[in-house]
C-alpha positions in Angstrom: -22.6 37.6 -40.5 -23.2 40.5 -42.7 -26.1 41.5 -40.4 -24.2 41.8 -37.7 -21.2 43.9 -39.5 -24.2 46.2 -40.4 -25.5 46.3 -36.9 -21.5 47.5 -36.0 -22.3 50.1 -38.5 -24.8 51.9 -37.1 -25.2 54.1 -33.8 -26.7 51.7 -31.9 -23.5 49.7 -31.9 -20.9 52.8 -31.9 -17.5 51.8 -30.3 -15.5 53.8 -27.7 -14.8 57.2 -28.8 -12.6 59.2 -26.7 -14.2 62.3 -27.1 -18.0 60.6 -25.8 -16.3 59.9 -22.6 -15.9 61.8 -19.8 -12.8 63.8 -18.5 -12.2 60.9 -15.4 -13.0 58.0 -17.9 -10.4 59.0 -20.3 -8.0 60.2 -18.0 -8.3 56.7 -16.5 -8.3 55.0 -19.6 -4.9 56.7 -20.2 -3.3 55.7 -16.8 -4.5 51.9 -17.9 -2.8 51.6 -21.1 0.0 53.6 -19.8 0.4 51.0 -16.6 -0.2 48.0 -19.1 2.6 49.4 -21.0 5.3 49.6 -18.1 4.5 46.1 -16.6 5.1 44.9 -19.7 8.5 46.0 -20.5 9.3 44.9 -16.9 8.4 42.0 -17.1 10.0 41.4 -20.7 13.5 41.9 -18.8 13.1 40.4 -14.9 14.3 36.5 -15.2 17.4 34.6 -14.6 18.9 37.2 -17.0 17.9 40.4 -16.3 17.4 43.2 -19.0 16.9 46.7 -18.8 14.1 48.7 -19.5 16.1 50.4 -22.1 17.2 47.4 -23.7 14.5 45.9 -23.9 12.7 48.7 -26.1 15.9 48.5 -27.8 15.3 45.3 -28.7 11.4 45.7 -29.4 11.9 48.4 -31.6 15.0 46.9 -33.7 13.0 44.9 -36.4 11.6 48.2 -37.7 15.2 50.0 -37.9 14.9 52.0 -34.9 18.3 52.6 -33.1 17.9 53.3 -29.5 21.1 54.1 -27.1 20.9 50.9 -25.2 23.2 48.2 -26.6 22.1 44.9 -26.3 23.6 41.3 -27.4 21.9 38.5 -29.4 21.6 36.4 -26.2 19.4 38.9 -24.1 17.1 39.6 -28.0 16.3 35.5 -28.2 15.5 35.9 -24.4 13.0 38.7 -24.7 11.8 37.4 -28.6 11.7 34.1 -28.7 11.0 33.1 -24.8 9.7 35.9 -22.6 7.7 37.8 -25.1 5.3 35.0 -26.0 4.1 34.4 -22.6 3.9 39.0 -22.1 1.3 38.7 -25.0 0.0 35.5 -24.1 -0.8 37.1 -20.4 -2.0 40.3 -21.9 -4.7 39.0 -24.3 -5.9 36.2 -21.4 -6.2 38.6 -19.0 -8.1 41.1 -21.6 -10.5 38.2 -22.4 -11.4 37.0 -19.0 -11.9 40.5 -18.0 -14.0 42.2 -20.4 -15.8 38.6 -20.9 -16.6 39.1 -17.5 -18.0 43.0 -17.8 -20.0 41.7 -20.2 -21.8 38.5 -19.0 -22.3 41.0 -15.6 -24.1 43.4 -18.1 -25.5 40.9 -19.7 -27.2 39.4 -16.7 -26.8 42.8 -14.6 -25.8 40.8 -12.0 -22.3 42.0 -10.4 -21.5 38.3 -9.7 -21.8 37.1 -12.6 -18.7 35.9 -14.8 -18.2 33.2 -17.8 -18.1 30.4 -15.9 -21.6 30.5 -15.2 -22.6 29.4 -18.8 -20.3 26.5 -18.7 -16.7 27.7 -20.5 -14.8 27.3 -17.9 -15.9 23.4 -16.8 -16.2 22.5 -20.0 -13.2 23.7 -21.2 -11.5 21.7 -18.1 -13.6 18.4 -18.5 -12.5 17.8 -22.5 -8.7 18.8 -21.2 -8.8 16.5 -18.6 -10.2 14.2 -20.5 -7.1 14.0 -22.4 -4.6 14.1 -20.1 -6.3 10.9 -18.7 -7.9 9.1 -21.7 -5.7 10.6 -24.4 -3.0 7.9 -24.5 -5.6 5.4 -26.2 -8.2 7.4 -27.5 -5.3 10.2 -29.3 -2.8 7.2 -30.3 -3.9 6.7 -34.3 -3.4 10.8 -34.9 -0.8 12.6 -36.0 2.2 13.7 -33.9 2.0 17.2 -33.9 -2.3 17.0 -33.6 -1.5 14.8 -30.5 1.2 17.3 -28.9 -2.3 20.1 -29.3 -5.3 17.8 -28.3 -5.2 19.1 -24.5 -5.7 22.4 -26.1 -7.7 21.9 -28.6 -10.1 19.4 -26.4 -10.4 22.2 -24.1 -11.6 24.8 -26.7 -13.4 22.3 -27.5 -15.4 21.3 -24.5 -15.5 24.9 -23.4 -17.5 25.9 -27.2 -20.2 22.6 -26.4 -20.6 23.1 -23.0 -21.6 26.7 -23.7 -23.9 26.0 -27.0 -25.9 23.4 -24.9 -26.3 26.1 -22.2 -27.5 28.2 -24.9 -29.8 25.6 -26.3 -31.5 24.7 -23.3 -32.0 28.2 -22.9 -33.8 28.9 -25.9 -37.3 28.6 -26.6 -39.2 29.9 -29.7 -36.2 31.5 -30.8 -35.7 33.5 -27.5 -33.2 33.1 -25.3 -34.0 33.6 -21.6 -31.3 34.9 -19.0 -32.5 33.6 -16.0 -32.9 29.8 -17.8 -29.2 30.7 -19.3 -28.0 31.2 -15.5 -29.5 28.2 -14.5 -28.4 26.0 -17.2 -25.2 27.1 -17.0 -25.3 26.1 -13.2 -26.5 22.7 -13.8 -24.3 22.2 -17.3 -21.1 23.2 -15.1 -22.0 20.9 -12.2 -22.3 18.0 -14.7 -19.2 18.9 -16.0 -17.2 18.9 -12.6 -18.6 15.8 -11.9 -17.0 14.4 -14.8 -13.7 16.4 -14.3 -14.1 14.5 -10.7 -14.6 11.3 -11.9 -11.5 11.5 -14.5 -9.4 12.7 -11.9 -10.6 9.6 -9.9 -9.1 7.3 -12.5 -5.9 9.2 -13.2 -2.6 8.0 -11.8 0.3 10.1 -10.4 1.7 11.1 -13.2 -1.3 12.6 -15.1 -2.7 13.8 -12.0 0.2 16.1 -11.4 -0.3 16.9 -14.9 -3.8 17.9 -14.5 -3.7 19.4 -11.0 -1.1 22.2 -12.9 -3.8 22.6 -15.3 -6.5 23.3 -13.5 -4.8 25.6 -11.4 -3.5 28.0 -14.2 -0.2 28.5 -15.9 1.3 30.5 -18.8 4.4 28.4 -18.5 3.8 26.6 -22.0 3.4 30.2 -24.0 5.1 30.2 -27.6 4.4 31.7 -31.0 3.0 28.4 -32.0 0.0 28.0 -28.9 -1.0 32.3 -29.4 -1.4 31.4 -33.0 -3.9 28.8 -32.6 -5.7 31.5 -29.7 -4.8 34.8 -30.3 -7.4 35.5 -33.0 -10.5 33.9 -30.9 -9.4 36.3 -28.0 -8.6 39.6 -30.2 -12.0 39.0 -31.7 -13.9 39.4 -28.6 -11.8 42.3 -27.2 -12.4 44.1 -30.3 -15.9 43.9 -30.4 -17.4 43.6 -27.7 -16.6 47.1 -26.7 -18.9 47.6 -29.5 -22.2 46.4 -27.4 -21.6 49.1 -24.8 -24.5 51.4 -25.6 -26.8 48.1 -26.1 -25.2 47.2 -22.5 -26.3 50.1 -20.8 -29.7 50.5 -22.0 -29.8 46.1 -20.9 -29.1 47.5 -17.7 -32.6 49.5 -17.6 -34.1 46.0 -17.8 -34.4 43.6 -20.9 -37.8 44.9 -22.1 -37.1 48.9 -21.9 -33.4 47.9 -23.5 -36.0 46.1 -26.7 -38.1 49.5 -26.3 -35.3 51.2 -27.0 -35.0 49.8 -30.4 -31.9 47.1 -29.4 -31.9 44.4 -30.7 -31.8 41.9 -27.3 -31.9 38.3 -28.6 -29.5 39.4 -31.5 -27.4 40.7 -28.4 -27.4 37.7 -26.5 -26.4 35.7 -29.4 -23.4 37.8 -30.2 -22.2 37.9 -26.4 -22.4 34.6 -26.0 -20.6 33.6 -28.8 -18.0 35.9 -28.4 -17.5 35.0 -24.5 -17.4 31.6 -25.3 -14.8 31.5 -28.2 -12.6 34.2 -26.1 -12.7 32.2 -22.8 -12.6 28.8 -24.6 -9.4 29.7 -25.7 -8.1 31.3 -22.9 -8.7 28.2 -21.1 -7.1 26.3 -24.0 -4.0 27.6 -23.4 -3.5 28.6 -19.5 -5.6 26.4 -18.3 -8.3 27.4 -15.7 -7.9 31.2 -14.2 -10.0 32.4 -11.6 -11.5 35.7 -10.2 -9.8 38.2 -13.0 -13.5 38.3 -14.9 -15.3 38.8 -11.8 -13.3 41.1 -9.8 -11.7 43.7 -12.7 -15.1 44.8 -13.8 -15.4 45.6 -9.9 -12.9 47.9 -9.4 -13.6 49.4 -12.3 -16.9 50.2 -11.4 -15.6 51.9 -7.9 -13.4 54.5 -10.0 -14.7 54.7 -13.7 -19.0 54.4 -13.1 -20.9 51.8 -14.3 -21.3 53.7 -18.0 -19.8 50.4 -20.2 -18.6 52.7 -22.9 -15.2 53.3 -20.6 -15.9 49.3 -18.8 -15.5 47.6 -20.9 -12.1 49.1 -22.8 -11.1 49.5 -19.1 -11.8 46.0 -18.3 -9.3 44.6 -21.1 -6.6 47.2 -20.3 -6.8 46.2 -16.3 -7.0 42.6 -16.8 -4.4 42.3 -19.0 -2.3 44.2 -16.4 -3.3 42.2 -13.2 -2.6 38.9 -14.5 0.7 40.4 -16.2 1.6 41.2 -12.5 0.2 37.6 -11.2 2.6 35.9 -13.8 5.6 38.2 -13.0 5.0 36.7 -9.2 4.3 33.0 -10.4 7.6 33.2 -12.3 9.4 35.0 -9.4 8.3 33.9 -6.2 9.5 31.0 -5.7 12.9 30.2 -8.4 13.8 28.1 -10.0 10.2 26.7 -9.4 7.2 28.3 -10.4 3.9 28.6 -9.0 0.4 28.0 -10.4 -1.2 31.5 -11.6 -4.5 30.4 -10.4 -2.9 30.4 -7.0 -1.9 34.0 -7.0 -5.3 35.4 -9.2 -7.1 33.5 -5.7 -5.0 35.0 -3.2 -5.9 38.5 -4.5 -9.4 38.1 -5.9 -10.6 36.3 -2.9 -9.8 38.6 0.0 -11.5 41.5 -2.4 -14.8 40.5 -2.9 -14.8 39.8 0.8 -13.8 43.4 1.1 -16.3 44.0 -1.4 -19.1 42.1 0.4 -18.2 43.6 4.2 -18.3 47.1 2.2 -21.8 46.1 0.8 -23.2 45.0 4.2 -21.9 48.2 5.9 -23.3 50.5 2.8 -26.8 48.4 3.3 -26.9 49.0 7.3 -26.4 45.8 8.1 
């Protein structure tokens, strides 16, 4: 640990600086946290009681003995506090995670398809969740209450850590880790755990498999102060510092070998991506379940408006996911009241007709 906090140290490893970027970066940068900001506060006051803007910074800003001109009444504070605000973070930092997890397994692999899933987080994650919706009546019955109330949680993070340490494993020989074994592994480690998730499902009855359909599908419904304890720091960790990685990033996109002739550190970067990725998105997946497309398609647009330069991708990446799946939630919640629909559902209606876009565009650019 206290090589890599002296690898942070040094240039190599520099983090974003506003002043390295360029004039469009930062500007864009600025519009990000700006727009992350606004859909926020709307959608800390649109429910079945509706707050203002104004109120609702009113009430934000109240614990630290700021009076804004907006009155307000205890009812609409334990709204915003105690049930909407949990699930606003709770979409942020998921969103950030997937999204700058994603940037960097592309960079990692420079492959623009690539995303976490592909070393096993997400199946994983979903196979030890299921697993316990399904099995956990009989195998979770002799712990304690409250452990009990957490195991589909913590069986997820769980699953979604092994699955991606085997992946790793089987992708290390000598004490080097190879990314084209890593893809593969990944491939073959996620089929293996679908098939289990399948066979699970199989055996479920009506009950848990409405219970694990949800699931799968996505849902910040089940946000509170309690479930962002147990994830919040995983996530934060990994959209802290893996901004730090951009310059080793963009010399990995020169190619592995001229990124080691530069004098980074590649296996030492593979091990801290990969561990990062996997304790972000294995506790993303924890708590909302299985979300799709937001760690494949954000570092895309990002790309089409900010360059390829990972110094403003990767911030960007967390400010824009958290926002788009902000906006997905404030339409799962909304659409269809007093029911709510899966967020997976939305994040697949958006993501998918992009990178069709995105493909046609490709084909067209390539003459074909």
């Amino acid at each position: 640990m206290a090589g890599w906090v002296n690898e942070l140290v040094l240039n190599r490893w520099r983090p974003v600086m506003i002043g390295r970027l360029k004039p469009r970066a930062t500007f864009g940068l600025l519009v990000l946290f700006a727009s992350l900001l606004a859909v926020a506060v709307v959608a800390l006051g649109i429910g079945p009681v509706t707050i203002s803007p104004g109120q609702v910074l009113a009430i934000l800003v109240e614990p630290l003995g700021i009076v804004l001109p907006w009155s307000f009444d205890p009812g609409q504070a334990a709204v915003v506090m105690q049930i909407r605000a949990p699930r606003v973070v709770m979409a942020i930092l998921v969103g950030a995670a997937l999204a700058v997890s994603g940037a960097a397994m592309q960079g990692l692999f420079r492959n623009p398809l690539a995303d976490p899933a592909l070393i096993g987080v997400s199946a994983g994650g979903a196979l030890g969740a299921v697993g316990v919706i399904v099995l956990g009546a009989g195998v979770f019955s002799f712990f304690d209450p409250l452990l009990s109330g957490g195991a589909v949680p913590l069986a997820a993070f769980t699953g979604s850590l092994a699955a991606t340490l085997l992946v790793k494993r089987l992708a290390t020989a000598e004490g080097r880790t190879d990314v084209a074994t890593l893809l593969l592994a990944g491939i073959a480690i996620q089929a293996i755990a679908m098939a289990g998730t399948g066979l699970l499902t199989f055996l479920a009855d009506d009950e848990q498999l409405r219970t694990l359909t949800f699931w799968t599908m996505g849902s910040l419904g089940g946000a509170t102060w309690q479930s962002l304890a147990f994830a919040a720091p995983l996530m934060s960790l990994a959209i802290v510092a893996i901004p730090f990685t951009a310059r080793a990033l963009n010399a990995m996109l020169l190619g592995e070998a001229e990124a080691g002739h530069l004098g980074f550190d590649t296996e030492r970067l593979k091990q801290i991506l990969i561990l990062l990725v996997a304790g972000a998105v294995g506790a993303a997946v924890a708590v909302s379940g299985i979300i799709g497309f937001v760690g494949l398609v954000v570092p895309h647009l990002l790309r089409l408006t900010l360059g390829p330069d990972h110094h403003a991708l990767l911030p960007g990446s967390a400010l824009l996911g958290a926002t788009l799946l902000l906006l997905a939630d404030l339409l799962a919640r909304t659409l269809v009241v007093p029911a709510e629909l899966p967020i997976g559902i939305i994040t697949a209606l958006v993501g998918g007709p992009f990178f069709i876009w995105l493909l046609t565009s490709r084909r067209r650019g390539m003459g074909l």
